[in-house]
N, C-alpha and C positions, 0 to 999 in steps of 0.2 A: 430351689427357693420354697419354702413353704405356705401354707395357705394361707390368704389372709381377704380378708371382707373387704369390700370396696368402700368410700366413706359413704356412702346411701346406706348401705346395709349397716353400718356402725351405729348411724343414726339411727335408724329405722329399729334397732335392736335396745338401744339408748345404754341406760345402766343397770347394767347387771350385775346382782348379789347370788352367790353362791354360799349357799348356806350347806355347811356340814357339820362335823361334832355329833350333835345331840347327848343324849344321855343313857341310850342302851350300852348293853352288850358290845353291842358291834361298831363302839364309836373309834376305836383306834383303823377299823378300818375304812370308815366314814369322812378318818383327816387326813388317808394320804387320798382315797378317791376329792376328797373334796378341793385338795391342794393340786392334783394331776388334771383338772377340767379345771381350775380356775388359771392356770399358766397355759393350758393351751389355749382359751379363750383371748387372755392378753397375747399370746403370740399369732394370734391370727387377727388382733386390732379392734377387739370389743372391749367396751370401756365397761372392766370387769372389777370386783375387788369381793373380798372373802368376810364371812361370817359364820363363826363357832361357835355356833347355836350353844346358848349354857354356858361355853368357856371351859378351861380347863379345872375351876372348880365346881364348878355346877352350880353354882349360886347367882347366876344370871335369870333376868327376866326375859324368856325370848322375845314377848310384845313388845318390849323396850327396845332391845336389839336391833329387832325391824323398823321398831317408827323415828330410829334415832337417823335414818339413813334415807336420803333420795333412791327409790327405787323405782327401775320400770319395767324388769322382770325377775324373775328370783329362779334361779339354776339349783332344785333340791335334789343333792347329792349326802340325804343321810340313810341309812342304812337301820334295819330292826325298829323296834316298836316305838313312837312316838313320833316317829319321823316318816317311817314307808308303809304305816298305818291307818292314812286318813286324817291321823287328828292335827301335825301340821296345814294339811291340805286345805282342812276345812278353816282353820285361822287364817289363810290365804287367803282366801275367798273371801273370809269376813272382811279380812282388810283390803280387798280388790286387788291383791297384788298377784299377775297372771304369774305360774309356775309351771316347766315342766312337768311331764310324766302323766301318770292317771290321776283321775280324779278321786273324791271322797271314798266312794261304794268300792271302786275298784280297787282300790292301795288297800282299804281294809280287807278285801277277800283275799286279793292276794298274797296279804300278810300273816292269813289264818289259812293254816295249810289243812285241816280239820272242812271248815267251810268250802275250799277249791275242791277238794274231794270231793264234797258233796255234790259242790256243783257240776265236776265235771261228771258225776254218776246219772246227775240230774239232764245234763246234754248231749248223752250218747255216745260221753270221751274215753275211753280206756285209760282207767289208770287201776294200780296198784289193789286190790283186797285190804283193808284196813280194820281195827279195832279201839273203840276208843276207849282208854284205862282209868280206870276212877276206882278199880276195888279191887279186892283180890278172884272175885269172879270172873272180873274182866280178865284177869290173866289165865286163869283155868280155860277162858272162854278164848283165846286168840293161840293157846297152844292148840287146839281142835281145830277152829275154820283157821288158819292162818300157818301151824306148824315153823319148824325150823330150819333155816334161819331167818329172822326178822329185824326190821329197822324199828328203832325207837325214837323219836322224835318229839321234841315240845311243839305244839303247836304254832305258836307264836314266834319262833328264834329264826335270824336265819344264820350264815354262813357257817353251817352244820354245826352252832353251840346248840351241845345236849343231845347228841345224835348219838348212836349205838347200835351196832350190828352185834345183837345176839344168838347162840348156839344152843342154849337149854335155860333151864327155869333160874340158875340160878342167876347166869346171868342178866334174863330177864329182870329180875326183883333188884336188882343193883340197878340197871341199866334206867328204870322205871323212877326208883329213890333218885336215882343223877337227874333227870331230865324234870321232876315235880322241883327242884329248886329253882331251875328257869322261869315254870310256865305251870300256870293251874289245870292247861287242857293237854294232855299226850297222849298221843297213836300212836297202835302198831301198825307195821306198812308190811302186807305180804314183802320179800324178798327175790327182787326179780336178779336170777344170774343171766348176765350179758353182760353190752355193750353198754353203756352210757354217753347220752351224745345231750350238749345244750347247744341251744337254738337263741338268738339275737332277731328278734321281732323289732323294726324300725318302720314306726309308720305305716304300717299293718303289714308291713314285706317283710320274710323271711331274708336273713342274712345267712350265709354258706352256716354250716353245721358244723360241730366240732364233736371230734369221741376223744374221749376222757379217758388217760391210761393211767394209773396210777398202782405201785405197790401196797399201799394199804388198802383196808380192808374196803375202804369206800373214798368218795371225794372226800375229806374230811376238813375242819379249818385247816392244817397242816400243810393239806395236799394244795390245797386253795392258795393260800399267800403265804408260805415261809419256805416250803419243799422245792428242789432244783430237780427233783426225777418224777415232775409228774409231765408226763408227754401231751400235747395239744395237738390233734390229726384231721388236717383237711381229708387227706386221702380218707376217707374212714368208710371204705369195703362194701358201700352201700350200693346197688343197681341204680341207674337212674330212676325208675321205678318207685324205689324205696326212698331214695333220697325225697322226690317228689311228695310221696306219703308224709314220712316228716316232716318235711318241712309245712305243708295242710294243716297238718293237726297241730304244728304251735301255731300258728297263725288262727286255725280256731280256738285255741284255748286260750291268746290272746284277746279275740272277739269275744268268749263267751263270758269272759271276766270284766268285760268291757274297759281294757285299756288303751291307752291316750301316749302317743310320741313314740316311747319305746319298751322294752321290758325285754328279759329273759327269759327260755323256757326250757326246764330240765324235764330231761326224757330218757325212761331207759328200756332197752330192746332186750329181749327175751332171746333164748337158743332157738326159736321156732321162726324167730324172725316178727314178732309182733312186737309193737310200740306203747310204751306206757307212759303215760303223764306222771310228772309229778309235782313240780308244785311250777309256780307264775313269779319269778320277780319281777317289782316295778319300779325298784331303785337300784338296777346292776352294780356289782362293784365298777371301778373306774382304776384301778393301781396300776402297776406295774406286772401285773400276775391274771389282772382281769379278762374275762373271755369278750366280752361285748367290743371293745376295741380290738384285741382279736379279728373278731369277726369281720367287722368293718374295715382292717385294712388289707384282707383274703378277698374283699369285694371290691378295692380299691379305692378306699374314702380312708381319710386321713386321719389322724385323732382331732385333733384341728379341724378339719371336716363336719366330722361326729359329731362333736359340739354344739358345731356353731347349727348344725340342722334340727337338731334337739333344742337348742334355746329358742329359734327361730319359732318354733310350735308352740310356745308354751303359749 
């Protein structure tokens, strides 16, 4: 039988809107997250019902949206800029309506992957050698400290639009031209070869780890939500030890970003056996493909579960 809330907690949780869509990038994967937490919500007895921020033509008023509906917590499950950025958060707030996840400061650093860098150089976090690209000097300039190969990355994007692993300039200067139609800020990221392991942060506890096997060149969207051979590994070779390490350091990179309920944290490990940061999600995916749910049911909590302890916080 699966999970389901008692009617004290139903009440106590009252009604809940789930809001997904929005208007990035990363809305098509915002509506099946958005649609996968609002049917496990109803199937565990929370009186849940859905909102597509914007709509399928984007000619909605979100403000409208929201004040058109009885709300007494709002489940935000959208994904890239506009939504896992702060600035719905901070409309939340204005209209008192409590939301999972982090708060304003948090959603926006975490969603500036330029800024987490900073910060995490700024708290004594290991991550990645970076450069940030704005001319052609900057590129003269990250072939010298930074060399080959390297990740390109927009700052702003997430579920790897506009990412690029490059091998020489030329690639670089293509890779650079891709990623400035996303996003006005892009980094290059030293290129760390290993392992790549993300980490599921719930309420400031690390959930089991996962290393990421994939034939392309990196996690890429692809590898993320459409690919059947990318591998998901509890087992993942680590010493208790190590395991311990990792999972510290998301747990601090959570803290230091100061997030709220839950988030993700991608990390990749070096041949030497060192840990790097790399960036903080604070609006995980939720599909069918997603690692967070993963996570949680390697630890023994349900999707169902997940949920309901996630809305219960906001």
């Amino acid at each position: 039988m699966s999970y389901r809330v008692s009617e004290e907690q139903a009440q106590a949780l009252g009604r809940v809107a789930v809001v997904y869509g929005g208007n990035s990038a990363e809305r098509p994967v915002s509506l099946k997250s958005g649609e996968a937490v609002l049917q496990a919500l109803l199937r565990a007895g929370v009186d849940a019902f859905g909102i597509d921020l914007f709509g399928p033509d984007g000619a909605l008023n979100p403000i409208a949206q929201l004040s058109e509906h009885k709300i007494d917590r709002v489940f935000l499950i959208l994904h890239g800029r506009g939504g896992e950025d702060g600035t719905l958060q901070g409309l939340l707030e204005m209209m008192n309506l409590p939301y999972t996840g982090s708060g304003v400061s948090a959603s926006a650093i975490g969603m500036d992957k330029l800024r987490s860098k900073q910060l995490f150089v700024g708290a004594n976090l290991p991550t990645p050698p970076f450069v940030v690209l704005e001319t052609d000097d900057d590129l003269n300039r990250c072939e010298v400290e930074l060399d080959y190969p390297m990740m390109i990355k927009p700052a702003h994007e997430g579920s790897s639009i506009g990412m690029h692993k490059v091998r020489n300039r030329a690639e670089l200067t293509a890779a650079w031209e891709d990623a400035c139609q996303y996003d006005s800020c892009v980094i290059a990221e030293q290129w760390i070869t290993g392992s790549e392991f993300t980490v599921a942060v719930l309420n400031n506890k690390a959930l089991p780890a996962i290393r990421l096997e994939t034939p392309h060149d990196f996690y890429d969207f692809d590898a993320k939500y459409q690919a059947n051979d990318t591998r998901y590994m509890f087992d993942n070779e680590l010493s208790a030890k190590q395991q311990e390490d990792l999972h510290t350091l998301s747990e601090k990179a959570f803290k230091a970003l100061g997030c709220k309920d839950w988030a993700r944290v991608d990390v990749m490990q070096d041949a030497a056996g060192q840990f790097y940061l790399l960036e903080v999600n604070t609006a995980p995916g939720m599909t069918d493909h997603s690692l967070v749910p993963m996570a949680a049911k390697e630890a023994g909590i349900s999707f169902e579960q997940l949920v309901v302890e996630i809305v219960s916080e906001a």
